[in-house]
C-alpha positions as CSV (number, residue, x, y, z in Angstrom):
1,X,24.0,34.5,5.8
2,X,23.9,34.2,2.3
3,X,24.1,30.9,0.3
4,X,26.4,29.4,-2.0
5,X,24.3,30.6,-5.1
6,X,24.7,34.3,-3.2
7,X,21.3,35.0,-2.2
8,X,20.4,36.0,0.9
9,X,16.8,33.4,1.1
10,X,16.0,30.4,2.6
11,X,17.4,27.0,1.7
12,X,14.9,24.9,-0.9
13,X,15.4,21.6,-2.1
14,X,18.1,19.2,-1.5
15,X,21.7,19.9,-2.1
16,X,23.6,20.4,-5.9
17,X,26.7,19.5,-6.6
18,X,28.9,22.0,-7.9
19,X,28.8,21.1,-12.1
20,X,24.5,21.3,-11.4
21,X,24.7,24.5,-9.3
22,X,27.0,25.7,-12.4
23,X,25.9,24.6,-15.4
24,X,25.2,27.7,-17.8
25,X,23.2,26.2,-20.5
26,X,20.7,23.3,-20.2
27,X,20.1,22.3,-16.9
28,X,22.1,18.5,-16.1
29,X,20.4,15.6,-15.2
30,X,21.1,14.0,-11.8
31,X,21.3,11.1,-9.9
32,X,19.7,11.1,-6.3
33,X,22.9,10.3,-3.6
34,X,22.1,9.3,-0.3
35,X,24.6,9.9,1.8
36,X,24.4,6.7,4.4
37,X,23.5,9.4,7.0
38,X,19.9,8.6,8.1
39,X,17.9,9.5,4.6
40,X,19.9,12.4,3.7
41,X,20.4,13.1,-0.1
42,X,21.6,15.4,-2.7
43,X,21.6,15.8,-6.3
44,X,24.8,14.7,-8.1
45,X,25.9,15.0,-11.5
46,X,27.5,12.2,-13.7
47,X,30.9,13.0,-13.0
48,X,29.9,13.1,-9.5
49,X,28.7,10.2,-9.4
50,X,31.6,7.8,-9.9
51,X,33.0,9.7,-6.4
52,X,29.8,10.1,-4.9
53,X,31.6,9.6,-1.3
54,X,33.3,12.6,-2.1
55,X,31.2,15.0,-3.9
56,X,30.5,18.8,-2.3
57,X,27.1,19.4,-2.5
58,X,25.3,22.6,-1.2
59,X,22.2,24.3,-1.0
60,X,20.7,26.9,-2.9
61,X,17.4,29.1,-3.0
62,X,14.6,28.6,-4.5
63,X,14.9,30.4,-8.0
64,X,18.8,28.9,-8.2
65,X,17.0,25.3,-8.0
66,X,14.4,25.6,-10.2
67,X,16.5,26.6,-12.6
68,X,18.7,23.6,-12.5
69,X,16.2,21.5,-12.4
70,X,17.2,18.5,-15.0
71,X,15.2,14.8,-15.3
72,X,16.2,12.2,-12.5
73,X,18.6,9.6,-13.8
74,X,18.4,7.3,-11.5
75,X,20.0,6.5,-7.3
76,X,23.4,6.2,-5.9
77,X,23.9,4.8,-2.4
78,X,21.2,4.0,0.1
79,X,19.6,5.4,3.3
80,X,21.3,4.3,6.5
81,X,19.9,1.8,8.3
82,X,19.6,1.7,11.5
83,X,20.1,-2.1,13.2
84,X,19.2,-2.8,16.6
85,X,18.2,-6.4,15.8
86,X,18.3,-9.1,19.0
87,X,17.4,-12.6,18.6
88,X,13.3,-13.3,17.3
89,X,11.7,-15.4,19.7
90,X,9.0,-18.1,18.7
91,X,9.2,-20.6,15.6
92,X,7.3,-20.5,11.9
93,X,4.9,-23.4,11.8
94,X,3.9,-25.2,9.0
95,X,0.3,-26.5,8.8
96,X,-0.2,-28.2,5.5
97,X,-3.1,-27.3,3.2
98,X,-6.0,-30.1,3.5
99,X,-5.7,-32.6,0.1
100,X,-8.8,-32.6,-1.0
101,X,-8.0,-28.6,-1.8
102,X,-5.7,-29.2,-4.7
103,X,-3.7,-26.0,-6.1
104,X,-4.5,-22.9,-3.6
105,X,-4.5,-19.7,-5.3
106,X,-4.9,-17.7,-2.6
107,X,-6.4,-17.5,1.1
108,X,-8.0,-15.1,3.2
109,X,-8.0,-14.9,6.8
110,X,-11.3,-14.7,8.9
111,X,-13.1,-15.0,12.3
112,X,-13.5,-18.7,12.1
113,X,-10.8,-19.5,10.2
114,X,-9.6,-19.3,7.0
115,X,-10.9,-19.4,3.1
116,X,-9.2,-20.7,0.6
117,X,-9.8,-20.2,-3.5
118,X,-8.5,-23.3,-5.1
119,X,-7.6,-23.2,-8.7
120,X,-10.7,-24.9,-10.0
121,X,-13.0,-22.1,-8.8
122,X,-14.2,-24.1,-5.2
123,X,-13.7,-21.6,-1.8
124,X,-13.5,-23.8,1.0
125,X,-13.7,-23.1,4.8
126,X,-10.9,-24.6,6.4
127,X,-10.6,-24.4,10.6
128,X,-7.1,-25.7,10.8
129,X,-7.8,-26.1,14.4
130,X,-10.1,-28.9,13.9
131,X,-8.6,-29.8,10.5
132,X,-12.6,-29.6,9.1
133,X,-12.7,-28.3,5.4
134,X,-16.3,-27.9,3.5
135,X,-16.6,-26.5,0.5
136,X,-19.0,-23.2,0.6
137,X,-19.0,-21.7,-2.8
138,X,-17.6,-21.8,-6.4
139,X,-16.4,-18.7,-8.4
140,X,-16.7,-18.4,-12.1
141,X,-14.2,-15.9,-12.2
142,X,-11.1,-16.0,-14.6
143,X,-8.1,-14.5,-15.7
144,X,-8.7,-14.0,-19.8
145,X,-7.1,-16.2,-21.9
146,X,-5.3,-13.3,-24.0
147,X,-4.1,-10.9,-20.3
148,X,-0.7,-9.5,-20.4
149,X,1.4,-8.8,-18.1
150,X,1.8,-4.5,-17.1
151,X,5.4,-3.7,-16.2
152,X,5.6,-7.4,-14.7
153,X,2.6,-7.4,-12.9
154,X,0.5,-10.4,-14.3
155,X,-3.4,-10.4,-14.0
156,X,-4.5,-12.9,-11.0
157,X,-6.9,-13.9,-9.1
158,X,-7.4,-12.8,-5.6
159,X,-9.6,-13.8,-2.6
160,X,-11.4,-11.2,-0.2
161,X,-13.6,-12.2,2.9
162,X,-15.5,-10.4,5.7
163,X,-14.1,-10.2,8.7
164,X,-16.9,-12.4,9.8
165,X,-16.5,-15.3,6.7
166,X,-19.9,-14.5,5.8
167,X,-19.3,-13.3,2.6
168,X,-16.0,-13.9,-0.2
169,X,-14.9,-11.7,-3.1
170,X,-13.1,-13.1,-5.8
171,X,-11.3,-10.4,-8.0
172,X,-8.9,-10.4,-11.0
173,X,-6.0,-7.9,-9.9
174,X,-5.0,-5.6,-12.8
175,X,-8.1,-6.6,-14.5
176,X,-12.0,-5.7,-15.1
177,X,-14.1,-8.2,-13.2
178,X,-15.1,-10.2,-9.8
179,X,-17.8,-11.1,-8.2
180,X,-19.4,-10.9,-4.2
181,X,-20.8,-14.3,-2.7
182,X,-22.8,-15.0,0.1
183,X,-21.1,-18.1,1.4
184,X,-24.0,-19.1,3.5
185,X,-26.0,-19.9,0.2
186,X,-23.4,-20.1,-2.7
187,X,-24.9,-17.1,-4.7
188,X,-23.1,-14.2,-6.5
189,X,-24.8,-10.7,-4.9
190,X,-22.9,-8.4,-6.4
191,X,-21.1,-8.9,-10.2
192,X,-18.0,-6.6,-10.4
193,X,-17.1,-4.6,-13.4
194,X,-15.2,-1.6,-13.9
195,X,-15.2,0.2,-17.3
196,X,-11.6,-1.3,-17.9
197,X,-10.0,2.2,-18.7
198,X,-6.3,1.4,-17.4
199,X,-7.5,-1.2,-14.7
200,X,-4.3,-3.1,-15.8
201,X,-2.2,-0.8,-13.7
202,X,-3.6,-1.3,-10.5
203,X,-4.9,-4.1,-8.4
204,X,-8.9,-4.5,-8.3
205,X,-10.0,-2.3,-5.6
206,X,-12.1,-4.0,-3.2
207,X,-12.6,-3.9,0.7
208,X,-15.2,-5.5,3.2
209,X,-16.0,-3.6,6.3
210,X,-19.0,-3.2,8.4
211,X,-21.4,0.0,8.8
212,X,-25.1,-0.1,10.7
213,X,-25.1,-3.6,11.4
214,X,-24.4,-4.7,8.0
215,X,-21.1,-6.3,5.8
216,X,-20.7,-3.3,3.2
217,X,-18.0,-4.0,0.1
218,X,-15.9,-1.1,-1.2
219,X,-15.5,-1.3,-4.9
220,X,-13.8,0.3,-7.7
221,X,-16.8,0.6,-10.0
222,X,-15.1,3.0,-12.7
223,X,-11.6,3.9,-12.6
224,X,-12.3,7.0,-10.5
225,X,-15.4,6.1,-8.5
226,X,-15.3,4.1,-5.5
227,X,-19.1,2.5,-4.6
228,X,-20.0,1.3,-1.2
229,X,-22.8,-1.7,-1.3
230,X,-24.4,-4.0,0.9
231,X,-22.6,-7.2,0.4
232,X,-25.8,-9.2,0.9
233,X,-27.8,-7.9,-1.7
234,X,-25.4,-5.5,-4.1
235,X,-27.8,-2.3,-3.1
236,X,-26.1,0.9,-3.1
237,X,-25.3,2.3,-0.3
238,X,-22.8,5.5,-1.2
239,X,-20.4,6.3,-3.7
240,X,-17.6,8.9,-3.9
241,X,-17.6,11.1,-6.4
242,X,-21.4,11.1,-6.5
243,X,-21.2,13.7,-9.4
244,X,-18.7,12.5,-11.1
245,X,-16.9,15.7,-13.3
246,X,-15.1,18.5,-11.2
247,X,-15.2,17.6,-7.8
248,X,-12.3,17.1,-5.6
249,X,-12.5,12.9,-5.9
250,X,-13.3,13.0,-9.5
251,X,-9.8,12.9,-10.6
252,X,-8.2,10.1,-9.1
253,X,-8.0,6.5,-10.4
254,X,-7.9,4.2,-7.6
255,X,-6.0,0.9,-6.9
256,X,-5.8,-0.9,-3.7
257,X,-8.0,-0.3,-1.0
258,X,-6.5,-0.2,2.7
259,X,-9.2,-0.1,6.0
260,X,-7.1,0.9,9.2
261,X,-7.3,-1.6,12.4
262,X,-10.8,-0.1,13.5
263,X,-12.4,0.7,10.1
264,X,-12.9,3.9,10.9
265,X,-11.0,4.9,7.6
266,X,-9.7,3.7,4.4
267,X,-6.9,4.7,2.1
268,X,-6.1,4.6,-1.6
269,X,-3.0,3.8,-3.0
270,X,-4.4,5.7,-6.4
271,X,-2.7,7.7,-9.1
272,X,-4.0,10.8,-11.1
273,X,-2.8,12.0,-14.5
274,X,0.1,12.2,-15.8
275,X,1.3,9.9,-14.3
276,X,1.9,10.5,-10.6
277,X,1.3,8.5,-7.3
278,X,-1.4,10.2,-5.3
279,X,-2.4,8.1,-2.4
280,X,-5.2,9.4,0.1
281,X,-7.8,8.5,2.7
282,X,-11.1,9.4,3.8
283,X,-13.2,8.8,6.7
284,X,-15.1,5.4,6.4
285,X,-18.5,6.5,9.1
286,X,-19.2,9.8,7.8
287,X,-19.2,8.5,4.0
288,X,-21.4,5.7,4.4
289,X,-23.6,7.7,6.7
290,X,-24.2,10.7,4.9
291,X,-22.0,10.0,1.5
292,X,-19.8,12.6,-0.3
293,X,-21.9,15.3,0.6
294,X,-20.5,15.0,4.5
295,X,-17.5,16.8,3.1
296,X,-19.5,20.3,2.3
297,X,-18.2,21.7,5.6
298,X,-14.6,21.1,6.1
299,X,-12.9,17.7,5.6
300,X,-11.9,14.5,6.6
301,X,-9.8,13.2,3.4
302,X,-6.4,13.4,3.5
303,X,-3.9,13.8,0.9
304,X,-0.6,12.0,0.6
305,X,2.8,13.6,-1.0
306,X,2.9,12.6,-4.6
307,X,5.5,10.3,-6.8
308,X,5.8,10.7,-10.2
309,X,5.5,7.5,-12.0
310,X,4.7,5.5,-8.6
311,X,2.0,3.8,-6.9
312,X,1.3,-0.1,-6.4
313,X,4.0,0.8,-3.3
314,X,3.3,-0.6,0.4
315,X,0.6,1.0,2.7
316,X,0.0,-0.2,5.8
317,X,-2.5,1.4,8.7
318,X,-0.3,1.7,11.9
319,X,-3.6,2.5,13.8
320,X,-6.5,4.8,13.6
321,X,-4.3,7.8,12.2
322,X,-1.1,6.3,11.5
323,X,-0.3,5.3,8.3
324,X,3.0,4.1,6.5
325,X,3.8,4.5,2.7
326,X,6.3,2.7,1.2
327,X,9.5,3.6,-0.6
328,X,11.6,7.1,-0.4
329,X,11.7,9.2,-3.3
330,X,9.6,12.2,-4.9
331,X,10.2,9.9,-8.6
332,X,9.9,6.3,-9.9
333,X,13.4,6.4,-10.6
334,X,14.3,7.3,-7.4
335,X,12.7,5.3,-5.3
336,X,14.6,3.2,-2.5
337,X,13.7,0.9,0.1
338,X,12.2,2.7,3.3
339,X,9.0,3.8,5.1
340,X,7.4,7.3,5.7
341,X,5.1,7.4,8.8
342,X,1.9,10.2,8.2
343,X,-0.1,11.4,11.1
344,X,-3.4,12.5,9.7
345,X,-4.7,14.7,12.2
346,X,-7.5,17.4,12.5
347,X,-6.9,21.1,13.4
348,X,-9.6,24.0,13.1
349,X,-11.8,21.9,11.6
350,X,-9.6,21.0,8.7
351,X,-7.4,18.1,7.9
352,X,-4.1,18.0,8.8
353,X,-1.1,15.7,7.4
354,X,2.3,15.5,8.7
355,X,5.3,13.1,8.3
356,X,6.1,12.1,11.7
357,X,9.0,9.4,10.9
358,X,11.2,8.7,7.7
359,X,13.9,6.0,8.0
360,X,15.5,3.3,5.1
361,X,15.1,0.0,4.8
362,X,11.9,-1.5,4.5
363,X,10.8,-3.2,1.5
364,X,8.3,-5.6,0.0
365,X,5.1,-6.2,1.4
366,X,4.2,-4.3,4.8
367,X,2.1,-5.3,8.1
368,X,1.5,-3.9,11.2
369,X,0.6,-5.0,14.7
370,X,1.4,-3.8,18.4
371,X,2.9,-0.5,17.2
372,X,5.3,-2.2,15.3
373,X,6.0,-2.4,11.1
374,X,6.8,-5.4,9.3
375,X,8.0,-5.9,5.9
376,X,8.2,-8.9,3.8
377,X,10.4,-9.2,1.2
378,X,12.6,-11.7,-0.6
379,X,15.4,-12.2,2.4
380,X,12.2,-12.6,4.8
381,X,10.6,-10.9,7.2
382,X,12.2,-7.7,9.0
383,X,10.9,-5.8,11.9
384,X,11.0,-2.3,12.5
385,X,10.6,0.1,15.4
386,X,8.4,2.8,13.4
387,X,9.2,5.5,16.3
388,X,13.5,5.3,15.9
389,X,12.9,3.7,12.5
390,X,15.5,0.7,13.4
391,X,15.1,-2.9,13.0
392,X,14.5,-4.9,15.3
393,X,15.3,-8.5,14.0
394,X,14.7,-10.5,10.8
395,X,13.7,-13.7,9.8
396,X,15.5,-15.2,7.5
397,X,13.5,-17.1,4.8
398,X,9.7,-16.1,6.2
399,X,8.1,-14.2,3.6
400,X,4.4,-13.7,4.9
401,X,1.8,-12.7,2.3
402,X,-1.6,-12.4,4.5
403,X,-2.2,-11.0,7.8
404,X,-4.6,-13.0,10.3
405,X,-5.9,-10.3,12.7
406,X,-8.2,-12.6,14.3
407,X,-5.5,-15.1,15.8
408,X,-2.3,-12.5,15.4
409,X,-0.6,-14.0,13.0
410,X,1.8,-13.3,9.8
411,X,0.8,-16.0,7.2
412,X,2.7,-17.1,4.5
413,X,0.7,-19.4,1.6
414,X,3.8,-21.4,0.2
415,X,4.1,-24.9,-2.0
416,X,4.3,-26.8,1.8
417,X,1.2,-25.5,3.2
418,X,0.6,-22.0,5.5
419,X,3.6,-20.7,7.7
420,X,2.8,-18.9,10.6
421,X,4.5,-16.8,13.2
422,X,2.6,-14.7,16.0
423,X,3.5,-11.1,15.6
424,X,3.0,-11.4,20.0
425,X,6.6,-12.7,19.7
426,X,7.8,-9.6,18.2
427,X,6.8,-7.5,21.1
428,X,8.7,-9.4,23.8
């Protein structure tokens, strides 16, 4: 059956209202409509858009789109979402931050407790068990005098740790520098510094895991070259690209780093030029084992779908091959609140990635534990069944910032101290 554009082809691209699918001359910009069924959307025009409920839209083939094809404008409407929210058991507890600490800048969750980067440089241990605090380390890292902010995002510090609290990394996010410290002595190993070519649009990458018996950091060492050293003494251990011009890393500038559950792989929330949203992963073993050139027979790096003008979004590893993106949209201008659940899989020896789930809703900050999504935003904390893509329940007012594998926990660093809430509750 032919479509409404006449041609007897296959359906491409999402719906056009009628003044798009018939405009003559230059191609009309558009507004993105979602419908408010489940995450369907069509392009609209202007005069559309003021009876969006009402505009006709319909598909065409692929020549009859690209020809239309005018600049996003921005969105109209929402994705549905789907509420099957029941009461959320177990209570936020407050434990307040130990005096002698001062200002907290940030925290950072591990094995024996918790870290904690005060604002006069100090990290301190603090088992809030016992209520014992020692100070193991000062950082001499600071935010210049003269940053600005990108697009609202201000330079800060942040605090990383081992998963053992061995060693801390203290980073300035959308800046140059940091620094790696062993905690058990106090010294710096490793002094971070990437070549500061755009670093301001992107927070410092940098991820502990563990490989052969050792704590290994992940580094952004130049804005497209990812270095793996031994945290203890700053050696190199592998780097991706190793070679930096024309390979198939070299083009990417990468911002946060995310290791799934197991760390058997990591992903970057990177972009690449000009300027598009082009997260990825890799496989964590066989790079630090046998570096980039594990990849010269077939692959396991996966490529994400792209956004123009969009990265810095929500990523969160579901579990070892699960892993969620933030936001729904193909543009910066018309992205909306939701999640989009990637399988990356293997087949015939090559790497395969498929969306497995797309639902509305989510937004802010994401977590992930027992199969479940979380998202923290401004009206709290919301959880979400990633297989129906409805939520679950909400808590009003929770806005967690740091997630506490060790002891299962959603932690929020506020003025009163750290709120907690086990994500165990969620599951019940």
């Amino acid at each position: 059956m032919a479509l409404i554009c006449g041609h007897d082809a296959p359906a491409y691209g999402l719906p056009l209202c009628e003044h798009i699918r018939s405009a003559s001359a230059v191609p009309l910009d558009y507004y993105v409509h979602y419908t408010g069924r489940g995450v369907e959307r069509q392009r609209i025009c202007g005069i559309c858009r003021n009876e969006a409920a009402t505009a006709v839209a319909a598909a065409v083939c692929e020549d009859c789109f690209d020809a239309t094809e005018g600049c996003p404008t921005g969105v109209v409407g929402l994705p549905q979402t789907i509420d099957a929210s029941r009461p959320v058991p177990g209570t936020v507890q407050t434990t307040q931050l130990p005096a002698e600490a001062g200002p907290v800048l940030d925290i950072a969750p591990t094995e024996h407790g918790f870290l904690l980067l005060c604002d006069d440089g100090r990290i301190l241990r603090w088992d809030t068990d016992s209520g014992t605090c020692t100070e193991a380390a000062r950082s001499t890292v600071t935010v210049p005098a003269d940053a600005r902010p990108w697009v609202g995002r201000e330079q800060a510090l942040r605090l990383h740790a081992s998963r053992d609290g061995a060693f801390a990394a203290v980073v300035i996010d959308h800046g140059r520098t940091g620094e790696v410290i062993d905690l058990s002595t106090g010294a710096v190993t490793l002094s971070l510094e990437n070549d500061g070519y755009y670093s301001h649009t992107v927070p410092f990458s940098l991820a502990f895991t563990e490989h052969a018996g050792r704590t290994v950091v992940l580094y952004r060492r130049k804005w497209r070259v990812v270095e793996a050293a031994d945290a203890a003494t700053g050696a190199q251990v592998t780097r991706i690209p190793m070679v930096e011009p024309h390979t198939a890393w070299a083009g990417y500038f990468h911002g946060a780093l995310h290791v799934s559950p197991a760390a058997t792989r990591v992903a970057s929330d990177a972009w690449w030029w000009q300027p598009v949203g082009r997260p990825f992963a890799w496989t964590l073993e066989q790079w630090l084992t046998h570096g980039e050139g594990a990849w010269t027979e077939g692959t396991d790096r996966w490529e994400l779908p792209r956004c123009e003008d969009h990265w810095n979004r929500p990523v969160v590893w579901l579990d070892e091959e699960h892993l969620v993106l933030g936001g729904l949209g193909d543009d910066g201008l018309e992205v909306v609140p939701g999640a989009r659940v990637f399988l990356l899989g293997r087949e015939s020896g090559e790497s395969t990635v498929e969306e497995v789930a797309t639902f509305g809703g989510p937004d802010g900050r994401f977590f992930a534990a027992d199969g479940l999504l979380f998202s923290s935003s401004q009206a709290g904390l919301e959880i979400w069944d990633p297989a129906s893509g409805s939520r679950l329940g909400t808590l009003a007012g929770f806005r967690p910032t740091h997630h506490d594998l060790t002891r299962g926990e959603l932690v929020e660093l506020s003025a009163m101290g750290l709120r907690r809430w086990s994500t165990a509750h969620a599951a019940r």
